[in-house]
C-alpha positions as CSV (number, residue, x, y, z in Angstrom):
1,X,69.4,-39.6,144.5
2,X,72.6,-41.0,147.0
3,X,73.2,-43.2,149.5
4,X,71.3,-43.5,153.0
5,X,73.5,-41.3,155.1
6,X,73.0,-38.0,152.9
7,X,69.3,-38.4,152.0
8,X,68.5,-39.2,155.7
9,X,70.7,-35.8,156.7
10,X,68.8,-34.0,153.9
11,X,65.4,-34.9,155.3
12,X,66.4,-34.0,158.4
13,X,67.0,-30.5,157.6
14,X,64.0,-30.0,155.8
15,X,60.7,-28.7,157.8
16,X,57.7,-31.3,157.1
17,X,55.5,-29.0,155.5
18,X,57.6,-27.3,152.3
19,X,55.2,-28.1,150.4
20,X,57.4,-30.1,148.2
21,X,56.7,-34.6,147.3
22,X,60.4,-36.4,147.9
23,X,60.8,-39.2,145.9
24,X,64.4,-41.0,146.9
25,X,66.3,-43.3,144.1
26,X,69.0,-45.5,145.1
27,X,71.2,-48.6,143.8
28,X,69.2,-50.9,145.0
29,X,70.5,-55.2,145.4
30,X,67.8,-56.4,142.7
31,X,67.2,-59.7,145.0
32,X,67.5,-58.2,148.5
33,X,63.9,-56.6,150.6
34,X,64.4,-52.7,151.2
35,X,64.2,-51.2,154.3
36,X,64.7,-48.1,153.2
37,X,61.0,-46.8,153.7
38,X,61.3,-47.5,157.3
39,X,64.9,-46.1,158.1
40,X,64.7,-42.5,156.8
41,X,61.1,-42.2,158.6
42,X,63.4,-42.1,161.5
43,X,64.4,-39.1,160.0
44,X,61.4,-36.6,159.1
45,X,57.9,-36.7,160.3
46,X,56.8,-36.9,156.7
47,X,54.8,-39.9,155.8
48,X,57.5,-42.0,153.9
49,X,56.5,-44.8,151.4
50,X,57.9,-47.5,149.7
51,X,56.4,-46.4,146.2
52,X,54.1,-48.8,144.5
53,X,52.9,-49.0,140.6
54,X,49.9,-46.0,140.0
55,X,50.6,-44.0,143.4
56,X,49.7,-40.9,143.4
57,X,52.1,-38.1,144.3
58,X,51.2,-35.8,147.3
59,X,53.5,-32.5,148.6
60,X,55.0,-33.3,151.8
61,X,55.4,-36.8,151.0
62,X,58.6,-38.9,150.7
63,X,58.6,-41.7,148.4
64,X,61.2,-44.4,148.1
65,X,62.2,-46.6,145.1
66,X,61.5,-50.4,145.9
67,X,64.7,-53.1,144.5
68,X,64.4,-54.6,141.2
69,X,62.2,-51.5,140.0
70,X,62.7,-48.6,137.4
71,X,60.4,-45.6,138.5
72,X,58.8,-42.7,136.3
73,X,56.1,-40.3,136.7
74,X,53.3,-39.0,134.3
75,X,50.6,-36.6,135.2
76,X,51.8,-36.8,138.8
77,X,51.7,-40.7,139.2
78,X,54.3,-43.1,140.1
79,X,54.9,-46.2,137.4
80,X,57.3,-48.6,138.2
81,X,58.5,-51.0,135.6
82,X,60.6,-54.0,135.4
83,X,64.2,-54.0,135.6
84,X,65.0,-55.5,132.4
85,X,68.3,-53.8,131.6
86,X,71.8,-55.4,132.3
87,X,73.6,-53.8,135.3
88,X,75.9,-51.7,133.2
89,X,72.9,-49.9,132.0
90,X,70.8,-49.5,134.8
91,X,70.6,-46.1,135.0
92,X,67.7,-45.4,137.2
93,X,68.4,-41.8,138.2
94,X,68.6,-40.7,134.8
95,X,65.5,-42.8,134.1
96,X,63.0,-41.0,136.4
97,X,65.1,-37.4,135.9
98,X,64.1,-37.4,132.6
99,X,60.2,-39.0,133.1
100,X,60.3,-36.3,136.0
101,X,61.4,-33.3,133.9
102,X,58.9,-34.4,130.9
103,X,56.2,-34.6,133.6
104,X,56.9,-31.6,135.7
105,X,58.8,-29.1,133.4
106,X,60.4,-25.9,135.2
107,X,58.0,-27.4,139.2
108,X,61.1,-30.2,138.7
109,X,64.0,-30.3,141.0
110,X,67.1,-32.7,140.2
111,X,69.3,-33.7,143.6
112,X,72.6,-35.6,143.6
113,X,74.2,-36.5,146.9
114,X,77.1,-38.8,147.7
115,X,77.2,-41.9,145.7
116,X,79.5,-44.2,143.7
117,X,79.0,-43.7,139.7
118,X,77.6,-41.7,137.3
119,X,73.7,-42.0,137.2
120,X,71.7,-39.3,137.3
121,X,74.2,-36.3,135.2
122,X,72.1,-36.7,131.8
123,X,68.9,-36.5,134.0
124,X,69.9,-33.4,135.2
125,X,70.8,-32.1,131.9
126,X,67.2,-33.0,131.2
127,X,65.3,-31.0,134.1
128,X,67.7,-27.7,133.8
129,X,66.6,-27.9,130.0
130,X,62.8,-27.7,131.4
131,X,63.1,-24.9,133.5
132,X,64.3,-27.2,136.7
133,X,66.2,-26.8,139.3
134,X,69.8,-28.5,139.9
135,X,71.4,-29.0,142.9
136,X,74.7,-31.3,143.8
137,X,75.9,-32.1,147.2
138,X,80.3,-30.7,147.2
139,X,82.2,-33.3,146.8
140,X,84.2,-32.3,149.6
141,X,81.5,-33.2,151.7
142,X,80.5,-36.7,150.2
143,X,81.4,-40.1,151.5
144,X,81.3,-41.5,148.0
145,X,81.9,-38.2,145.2
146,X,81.8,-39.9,142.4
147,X,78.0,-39.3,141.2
148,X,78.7,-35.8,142.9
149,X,81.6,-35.0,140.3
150,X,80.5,-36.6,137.2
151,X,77.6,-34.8,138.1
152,X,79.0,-31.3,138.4
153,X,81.1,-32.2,135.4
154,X,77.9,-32.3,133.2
155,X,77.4,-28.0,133.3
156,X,73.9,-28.5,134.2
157,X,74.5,-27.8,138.2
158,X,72.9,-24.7,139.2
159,X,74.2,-24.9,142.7
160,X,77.5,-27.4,144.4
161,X,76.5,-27.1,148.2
162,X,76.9,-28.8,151.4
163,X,73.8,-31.0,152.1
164,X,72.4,-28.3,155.0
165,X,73.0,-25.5,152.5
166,X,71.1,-27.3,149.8
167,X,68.2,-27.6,152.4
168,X,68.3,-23.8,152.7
169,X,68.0,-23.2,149.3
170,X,64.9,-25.8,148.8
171,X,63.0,-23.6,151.6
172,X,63.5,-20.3,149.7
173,X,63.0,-22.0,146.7
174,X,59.6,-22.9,148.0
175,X,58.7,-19.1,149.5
176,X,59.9,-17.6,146.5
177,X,56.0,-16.3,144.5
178,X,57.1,-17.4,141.2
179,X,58.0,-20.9,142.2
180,X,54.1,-21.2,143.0
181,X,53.2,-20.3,139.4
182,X,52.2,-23.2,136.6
183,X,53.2,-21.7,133.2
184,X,50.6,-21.8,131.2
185,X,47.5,-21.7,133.5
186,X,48.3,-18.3,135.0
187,X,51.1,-15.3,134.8
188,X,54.3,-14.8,136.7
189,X,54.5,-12.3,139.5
190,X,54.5,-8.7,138.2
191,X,54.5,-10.7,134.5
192,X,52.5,-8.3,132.2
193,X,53.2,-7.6,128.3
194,X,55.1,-3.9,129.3
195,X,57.5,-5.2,131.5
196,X,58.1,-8.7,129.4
197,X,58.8,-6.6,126.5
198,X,61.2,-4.2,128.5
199,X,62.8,-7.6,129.4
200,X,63.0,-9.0,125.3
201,X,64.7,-5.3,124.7
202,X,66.5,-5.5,126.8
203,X,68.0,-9.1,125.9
204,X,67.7,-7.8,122.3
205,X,70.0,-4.4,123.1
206,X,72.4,-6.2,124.7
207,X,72.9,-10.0,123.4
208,X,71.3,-9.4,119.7
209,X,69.0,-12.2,119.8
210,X,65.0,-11.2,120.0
211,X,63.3,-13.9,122.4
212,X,59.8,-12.3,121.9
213,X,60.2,-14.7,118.8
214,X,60.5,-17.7,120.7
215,X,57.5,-19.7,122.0
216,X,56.0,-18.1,125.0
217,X,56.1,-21.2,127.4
218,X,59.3,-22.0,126.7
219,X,60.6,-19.0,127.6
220,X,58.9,-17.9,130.7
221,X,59.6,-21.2,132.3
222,X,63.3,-20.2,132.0
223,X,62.7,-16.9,133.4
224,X,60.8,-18.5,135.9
225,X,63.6,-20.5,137.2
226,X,66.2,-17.5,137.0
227,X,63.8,-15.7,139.1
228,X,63.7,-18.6,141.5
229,X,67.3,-19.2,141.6
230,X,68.4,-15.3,141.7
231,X,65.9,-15.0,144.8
232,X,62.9,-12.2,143.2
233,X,60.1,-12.1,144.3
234,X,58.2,-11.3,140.5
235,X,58.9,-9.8,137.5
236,X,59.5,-6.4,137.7
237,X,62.0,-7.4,140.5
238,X,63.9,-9.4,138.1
239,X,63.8,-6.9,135.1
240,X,66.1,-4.6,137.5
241,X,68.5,-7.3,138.4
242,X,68.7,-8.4,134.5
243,X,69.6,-3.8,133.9
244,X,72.3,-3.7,136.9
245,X,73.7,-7.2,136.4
246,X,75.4,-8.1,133.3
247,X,76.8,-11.5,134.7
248,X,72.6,-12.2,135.0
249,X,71.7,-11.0,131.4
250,X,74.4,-13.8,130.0
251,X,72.9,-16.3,132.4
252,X,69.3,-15.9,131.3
253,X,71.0,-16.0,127.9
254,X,72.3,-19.3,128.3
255,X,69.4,-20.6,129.8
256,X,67.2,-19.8,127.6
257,X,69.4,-21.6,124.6
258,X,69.5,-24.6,126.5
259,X,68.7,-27.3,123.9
260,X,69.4,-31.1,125.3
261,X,70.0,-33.8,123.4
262,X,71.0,-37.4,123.5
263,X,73.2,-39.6,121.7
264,X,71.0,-41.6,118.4
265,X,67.6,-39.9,120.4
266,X,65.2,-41.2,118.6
267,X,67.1,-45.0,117.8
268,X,64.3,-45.3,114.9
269,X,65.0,-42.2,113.1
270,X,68.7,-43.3,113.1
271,X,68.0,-46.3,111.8
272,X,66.1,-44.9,109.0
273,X,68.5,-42.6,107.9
274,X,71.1,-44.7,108.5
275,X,68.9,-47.2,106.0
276,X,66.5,-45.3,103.7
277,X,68.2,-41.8,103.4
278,X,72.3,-42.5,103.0
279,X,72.4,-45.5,100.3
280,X,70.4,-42.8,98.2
281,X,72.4,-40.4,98.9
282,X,75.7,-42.1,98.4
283,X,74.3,-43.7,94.9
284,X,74.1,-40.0,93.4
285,X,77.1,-38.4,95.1
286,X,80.0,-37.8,92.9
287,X,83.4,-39.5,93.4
288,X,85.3,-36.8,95.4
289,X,82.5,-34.4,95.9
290,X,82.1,-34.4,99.8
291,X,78.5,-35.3,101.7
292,X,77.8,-32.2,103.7
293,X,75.6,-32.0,106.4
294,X,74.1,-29.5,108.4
295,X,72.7,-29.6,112.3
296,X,71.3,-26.6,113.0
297,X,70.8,-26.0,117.1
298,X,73.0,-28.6,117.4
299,X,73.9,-28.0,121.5
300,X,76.3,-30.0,122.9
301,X,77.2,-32.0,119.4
302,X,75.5,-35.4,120.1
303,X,73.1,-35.4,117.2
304,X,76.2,-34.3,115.0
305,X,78.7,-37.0,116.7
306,X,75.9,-39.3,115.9
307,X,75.0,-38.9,112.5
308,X,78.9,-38.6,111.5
309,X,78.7,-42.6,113.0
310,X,75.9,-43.7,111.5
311,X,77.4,-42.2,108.4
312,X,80.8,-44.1,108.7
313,X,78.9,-47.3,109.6
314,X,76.8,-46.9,106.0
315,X,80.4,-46.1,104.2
316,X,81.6,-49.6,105.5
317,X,78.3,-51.3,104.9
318,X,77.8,-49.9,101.7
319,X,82.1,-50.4,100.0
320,X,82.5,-46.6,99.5
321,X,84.2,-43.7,100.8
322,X,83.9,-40.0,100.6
323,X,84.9,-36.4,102.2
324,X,82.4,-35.6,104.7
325,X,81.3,-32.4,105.9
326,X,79.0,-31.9,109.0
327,X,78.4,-28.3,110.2
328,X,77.0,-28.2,113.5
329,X,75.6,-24.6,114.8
330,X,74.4,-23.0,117.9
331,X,74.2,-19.4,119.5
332,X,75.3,-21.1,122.9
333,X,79.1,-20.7,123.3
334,X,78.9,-22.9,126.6
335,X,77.3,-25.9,124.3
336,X,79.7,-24.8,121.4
337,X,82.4,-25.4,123.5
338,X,81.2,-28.8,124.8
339,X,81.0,-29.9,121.7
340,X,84.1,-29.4,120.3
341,X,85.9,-31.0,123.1
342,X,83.5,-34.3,123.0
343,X,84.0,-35.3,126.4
344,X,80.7,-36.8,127.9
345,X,79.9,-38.5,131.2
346,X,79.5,-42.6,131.8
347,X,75.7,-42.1,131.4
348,X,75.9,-42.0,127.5
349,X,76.2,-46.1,127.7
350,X,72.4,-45.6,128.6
351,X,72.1,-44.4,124.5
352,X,75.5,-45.8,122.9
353,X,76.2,-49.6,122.4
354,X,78.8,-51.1,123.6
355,X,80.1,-51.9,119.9
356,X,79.7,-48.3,119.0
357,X,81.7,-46.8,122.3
358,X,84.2,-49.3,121.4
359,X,84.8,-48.3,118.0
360,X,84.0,-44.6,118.4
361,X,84.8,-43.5,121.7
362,X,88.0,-43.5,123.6
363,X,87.8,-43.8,127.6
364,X,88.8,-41.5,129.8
365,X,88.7,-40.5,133.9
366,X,84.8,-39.6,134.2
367,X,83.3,-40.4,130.9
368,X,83.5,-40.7,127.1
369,X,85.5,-38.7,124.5
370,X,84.4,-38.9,120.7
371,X,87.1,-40.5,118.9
372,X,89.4,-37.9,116.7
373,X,88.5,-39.8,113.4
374,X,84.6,-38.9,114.5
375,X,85.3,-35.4,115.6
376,X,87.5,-34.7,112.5
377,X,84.6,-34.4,110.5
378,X,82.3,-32.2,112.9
379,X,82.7,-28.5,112.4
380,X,81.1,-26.0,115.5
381,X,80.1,-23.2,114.8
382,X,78.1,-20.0,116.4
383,X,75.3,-19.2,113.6
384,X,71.8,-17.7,114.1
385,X,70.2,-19.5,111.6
386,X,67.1,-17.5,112.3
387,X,69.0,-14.2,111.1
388,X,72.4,-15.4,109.4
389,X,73.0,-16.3,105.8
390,X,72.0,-20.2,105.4
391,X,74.5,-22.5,104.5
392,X,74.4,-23.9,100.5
393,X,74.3,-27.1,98.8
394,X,73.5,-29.2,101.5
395,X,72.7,-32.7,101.4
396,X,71.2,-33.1,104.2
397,X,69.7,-31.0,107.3
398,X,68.7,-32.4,110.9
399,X,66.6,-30.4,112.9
400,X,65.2,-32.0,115.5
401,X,66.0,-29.8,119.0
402,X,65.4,-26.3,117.4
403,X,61.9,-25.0,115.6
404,X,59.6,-26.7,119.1
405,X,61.5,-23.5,120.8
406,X,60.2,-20.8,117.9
407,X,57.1,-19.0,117.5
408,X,55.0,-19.5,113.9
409,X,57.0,-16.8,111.9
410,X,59.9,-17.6,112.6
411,X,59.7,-21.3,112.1
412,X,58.1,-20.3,108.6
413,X,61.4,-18.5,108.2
414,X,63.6,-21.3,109.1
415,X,61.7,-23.5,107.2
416,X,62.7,-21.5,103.8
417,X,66.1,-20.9,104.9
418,X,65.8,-24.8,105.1
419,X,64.9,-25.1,101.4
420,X,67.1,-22.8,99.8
421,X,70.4,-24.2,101.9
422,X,69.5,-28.3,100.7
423,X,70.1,-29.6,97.2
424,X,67.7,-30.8,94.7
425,X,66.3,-33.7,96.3
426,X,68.5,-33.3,99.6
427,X,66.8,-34.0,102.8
428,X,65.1,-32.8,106.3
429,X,65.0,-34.1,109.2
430,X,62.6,-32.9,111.9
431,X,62.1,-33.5,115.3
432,X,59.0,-35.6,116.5
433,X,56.7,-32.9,117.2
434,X,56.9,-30.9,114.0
435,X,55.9,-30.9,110.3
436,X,56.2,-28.9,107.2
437,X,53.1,-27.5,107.1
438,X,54.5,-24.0,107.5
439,X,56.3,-25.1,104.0
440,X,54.0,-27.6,102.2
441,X,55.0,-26.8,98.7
442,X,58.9,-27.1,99.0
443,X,58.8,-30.9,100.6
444,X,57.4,-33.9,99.8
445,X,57.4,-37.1,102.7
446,X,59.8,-39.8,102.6
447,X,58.8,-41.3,105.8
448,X,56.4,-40.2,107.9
449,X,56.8,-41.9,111.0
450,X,60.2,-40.8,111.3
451,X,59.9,-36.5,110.1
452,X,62.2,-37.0,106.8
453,X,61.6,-35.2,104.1
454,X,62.8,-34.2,100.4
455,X,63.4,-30.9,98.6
456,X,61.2,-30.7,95.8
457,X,63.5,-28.8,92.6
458,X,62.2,-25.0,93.4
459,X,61.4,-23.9,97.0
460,X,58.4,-21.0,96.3
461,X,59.1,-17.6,95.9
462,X,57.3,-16.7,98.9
463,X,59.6,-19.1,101.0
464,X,62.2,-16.9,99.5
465,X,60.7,-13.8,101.5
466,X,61.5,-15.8,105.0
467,X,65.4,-15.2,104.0
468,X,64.7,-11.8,104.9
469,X,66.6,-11.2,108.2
470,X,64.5,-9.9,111.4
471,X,67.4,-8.1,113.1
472,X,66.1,-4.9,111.5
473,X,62.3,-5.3,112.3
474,X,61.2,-3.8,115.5
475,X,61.5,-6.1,118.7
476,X,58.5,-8.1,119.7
477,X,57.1,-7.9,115.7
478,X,57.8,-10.4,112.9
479,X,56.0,-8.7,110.0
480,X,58.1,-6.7,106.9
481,X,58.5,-3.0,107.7
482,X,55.8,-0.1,106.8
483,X,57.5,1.1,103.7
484,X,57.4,5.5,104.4
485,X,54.6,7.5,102.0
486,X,57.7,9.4,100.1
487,X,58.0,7.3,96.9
488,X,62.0,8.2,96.4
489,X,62.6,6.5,99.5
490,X,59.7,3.7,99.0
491,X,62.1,3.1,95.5
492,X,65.8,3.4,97.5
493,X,64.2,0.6,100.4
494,X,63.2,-1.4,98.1
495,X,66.0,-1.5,95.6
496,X,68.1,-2.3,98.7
497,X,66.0,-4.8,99.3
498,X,66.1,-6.4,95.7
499,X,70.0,-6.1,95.8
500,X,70.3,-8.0,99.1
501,X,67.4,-10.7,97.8
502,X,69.7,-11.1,94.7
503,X,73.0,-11.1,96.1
504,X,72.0,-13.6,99.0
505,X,70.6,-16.0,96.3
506,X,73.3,-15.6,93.9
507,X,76.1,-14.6,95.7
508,X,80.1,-16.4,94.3
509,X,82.2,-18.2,96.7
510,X,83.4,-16.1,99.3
511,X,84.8,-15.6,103.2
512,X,85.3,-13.5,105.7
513,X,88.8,-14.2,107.8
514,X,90.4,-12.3,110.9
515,X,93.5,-11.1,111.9
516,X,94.2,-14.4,112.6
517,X,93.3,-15.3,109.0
518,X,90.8,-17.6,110.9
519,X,87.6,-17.5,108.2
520,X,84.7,-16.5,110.6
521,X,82.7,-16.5,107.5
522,X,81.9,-18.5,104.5
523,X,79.5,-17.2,101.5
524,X,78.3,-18.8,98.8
525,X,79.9,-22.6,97.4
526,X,83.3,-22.8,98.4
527,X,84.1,-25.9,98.4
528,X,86.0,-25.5,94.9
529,X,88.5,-24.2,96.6
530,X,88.5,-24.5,100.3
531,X,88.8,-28.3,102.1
532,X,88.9,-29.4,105.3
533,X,91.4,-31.3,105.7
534,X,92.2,-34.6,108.5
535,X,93.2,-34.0,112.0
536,X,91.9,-31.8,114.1
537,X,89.5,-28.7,113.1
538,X,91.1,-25.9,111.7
539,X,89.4,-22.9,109.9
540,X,92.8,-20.8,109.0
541,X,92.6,-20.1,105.2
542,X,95.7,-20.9,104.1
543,X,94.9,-24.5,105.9
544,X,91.9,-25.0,104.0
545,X,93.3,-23.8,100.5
546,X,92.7,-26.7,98.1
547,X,96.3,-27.3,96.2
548,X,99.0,-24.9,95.5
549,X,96.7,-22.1,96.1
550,X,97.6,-21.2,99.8
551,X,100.3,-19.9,98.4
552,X,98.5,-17.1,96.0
553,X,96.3,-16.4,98.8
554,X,99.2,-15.8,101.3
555,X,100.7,-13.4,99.0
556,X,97.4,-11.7,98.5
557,X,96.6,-11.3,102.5
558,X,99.8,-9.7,103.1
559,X,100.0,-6.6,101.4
560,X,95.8,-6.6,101.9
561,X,96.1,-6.6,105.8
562,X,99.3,-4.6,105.9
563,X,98.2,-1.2,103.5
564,X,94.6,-2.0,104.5
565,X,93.5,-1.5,100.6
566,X,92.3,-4.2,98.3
567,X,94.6,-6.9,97.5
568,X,93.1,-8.7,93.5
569,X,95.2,-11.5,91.7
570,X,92.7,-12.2,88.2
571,X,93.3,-15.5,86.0
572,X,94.9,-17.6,89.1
């Protein structure tokens, strides 16, 4: 996507037979013919089309967008539909980015080149998250840099390069073995079990999370496209970059978290909540007790920006008020830190009304930022809720970007962690592609259509058994250990077992704060005495102490961090 000057420099740099399709989206004047077809065949000796509705996609082929059109792609075929939005929202790069990285997963490849607003940076968001390639033309080279900026601004820009160096790139890109390979119909390069499980140890060793319990798929199309972008030829190749580079360990890391969202994804689901699943829970909350929430693999915050809206919109709908509490967690600390700054490019008008960026939003150069009363209510977090102790009494839990990424036992797992953090009768909400089936006896359906679900009063025992933490099992293996044949030991093991079972379940309110006296930590129901309190997000303990006790807990810290021996205070 960009104007005529840098898409006709880009195809000239590029040989004819790369093997690659081009398909070129502009701004177009709804009510003006397109020449467009005919002016960059001046500049490759590619066939170039004006695409029409149902054409099918060849390599080596540029197609161009025709005026008054949206474009998509599925299964490889152009569909054009109807401009119908107003201009504001016309956002047709993101539009096809998006159809294109649903339709070609990690074979898509996202461009941005000079041009004058900021289409096309959630659409890129959307094809890195699907093992794509992203490329942006420097700013310093564009005529017009503002889609270059906002674009680069978005953190979903694998490489800022002049236009000729982006066609250099694209040509390894298309040499490069692994870039050949369709996951899913055939291996990577060099791709057996040994050398992917060298590859999950290593990750394991080295950034404690174990990826061999992650879906396949998903994760060899993000090796895939590190292999691609790092330049290796297969496999093995890339499992001795990933042991000499530490700098390409975290980026496979991060790559292979990347969860994207959208503002209200999913409008119906919203509305439901927002309709069906609040008033209920508003007419049994207590006057004072806070509604707490939890997003699980929340990336860069939109779900949990946007269900903190919907749930101010039901407050005013509805005559009431009360505390709320939405804990948003990732492993990611890139989309962690997104998140809590809640800056987001122009694009997010594609998902957000104009009301609601009115009343919840505040503008700024480049974008959007959530507005403080919004944010004040979010809390971001790092938490592996695959290994970590869940969070208790919860109201209600949306997870609707997370299990489609696990394999079977540990989305079993989740899915008891998920019963034992909610409240009697609290609620879950999945994303469109999953069910409870790996938990049938701990929910019951509210509404189908949309994924919610309710707690039923007991989660099973056996769910109970998925609280067991895997950091202990051996990599690539989800089953319990082999207890040893010496029945002392057998006994100790499973005592310890028993004791952790028991203390996890019943545990009292308690945290764990730094030096800082930051709490990095919370156990158990605190909210008896700990609050958050308004303004902006602060975790210090003496912050969050609910009435006059900050000051029994700053004389308790004291001599506790300064002897480094226990510190006890009874009948407070």
């Amino acid at each position: 996507a960009g104007g005529i000057e840098a898409c006709a420099e880009l195809l000239t740099s590029l040989p004819a037979s790369l093997g690659m399709a081009f398909v070129i989206i502009q701004h177009l004047d709804p009510l003006r013919e397109s020449q467009l077809a005919e002016i960059f065949s001046r500049s490759t000796s590619m066939p170039v089309h004006l695409a029409d509705h149902l054409m099918v996609v060849k390599p080596n082929n540029v197609y161009v967008i025709p005026p008054n059109r949206s474009i998509g792609i599925v299964n490889g075929v152009l569909r054009l539909l109807p401009r119908i939005e107003p201009k504001p929202k016309h956002m047709v790069v993101d539009f096809f980015f998006r159809c294109l990285a649903d339709d070609q997963k990690e074979n898509s490849i996202g461009i941005i080149l000079s041009g004058g607003d900021g289409d096309g940076a959630l659409g890129l968001q959307e094809i890195r998250s699907c093992g794509g390639i992203t490329f942006v033309q420097d700013p310093a080279t564009a005529r017009v840099p503002s889609m270059p900026l906002n674009a680069a601004a978005s953190g979903s820009v694998d490489f800022v390069l002049p236009i000729p160096e982006i066609a250099k790139e694209l040509i390894r890109a298309a040499k490069n073995p692994a870039s050949k390979v369709i996951i899913g119909n055939e291996p990577l390069p060099g791709g057996d079990e040994e050398t992917l499980t060298k590859l999950f140890q290593l990750m394991s060793s080295k950034l404690h999370v174990d990826f061999s319990q992650y879906k396949r798929p998903t994760i060899l199309r993000r090796i895939k496209r590190r292999m691609v972008i790092s330049k290796t030829p297969d496999l093995k190749s890339y499992l001795k970059v990933l042991q000499s580079r530490a700098s390409e360990q975290q980026k496979l890391y991060d790559d292979l978290l990347i969860n994207v969202t959208s503002f209200f994804r999913d409008t119906e689901v919203f509305a439901t909540i927002g309709k069906k699943v609040l008033p209920r829970l508003l007419k049994d909350l207590r006057a004072g007790r806070p509604l707490r929430l939890w997003v699980p693999g929340c990336s860069c915050g939109e779900e949990a920006y946007s269900l903190a809206i919907i749930i101010m919109e039901a407050f005013q709908m509805l005559g009431v008020h009360h505390p709320i509490q939405i804990f948003a967690t990732d492993i990611s600390y890139p989309a962690l830190q997104k998140a809590r700054q809640g800056f987001y490019p122009e694009s997010i008008k594609t998902d957000v009304s104009a009301d609601r960026l009115r009343r919840f939003f505040v503008k700024v150069d480049g974008g959007y930022r959530v507005a403080q009363t919004i944010r004040d209510v979010c809390v971001f977090a790092s938490h592996d809720v695959t290994q970590a102790p869940p969070f208790s009494k919860i109201d209600l839990i949306s997870c609707r970007n997370l299990l489609i990424y696990l394999g079977p036992s540990l989305q079993k797992r989740v899915m008891g962690v998920f019963a034992y953090a909610l409240n009697f009768k609290g609620y879950l909400v999945l994303g469109s592609s999953e069910a409870t089936s790996l938990a049938p006896d701990d929910f019951v359906v509210v509404d189908k259509k949309s994924k919610i679900y309710q707690r039923k009063p007991n989660p099973t025992r056996e769910n109970l058994l998925g609280l067991l933490p895997l950091n202990h099992l051996p990599i690539a293996t989800a089953a319990l250990p082999v207890l040893a044949s010496n029945p002392v030991r057998n006994l100790n093991a499973l005592e310890k077992e028993m004791q952790r079972l028991l203390l996890l379940r019943y545990k009292p309110a308690a945290v764990v704060v730094g030096e800082d006296l930051q709490i990095v930590q919370f156990y158990g129901d605190t909210s008896a005495y700990l609050e958050h309190g308004t303004g902006t997000a602060n975790l210090n303990i003496l912050k969050m102490a609910r009435g006059n006790l900050h000051f029994e807990l700053r004389k308790l810290l004291k001599p506790a961090k300064g002897k480094i021996a226990p510190s006890t205070q009874r009948h407070m």
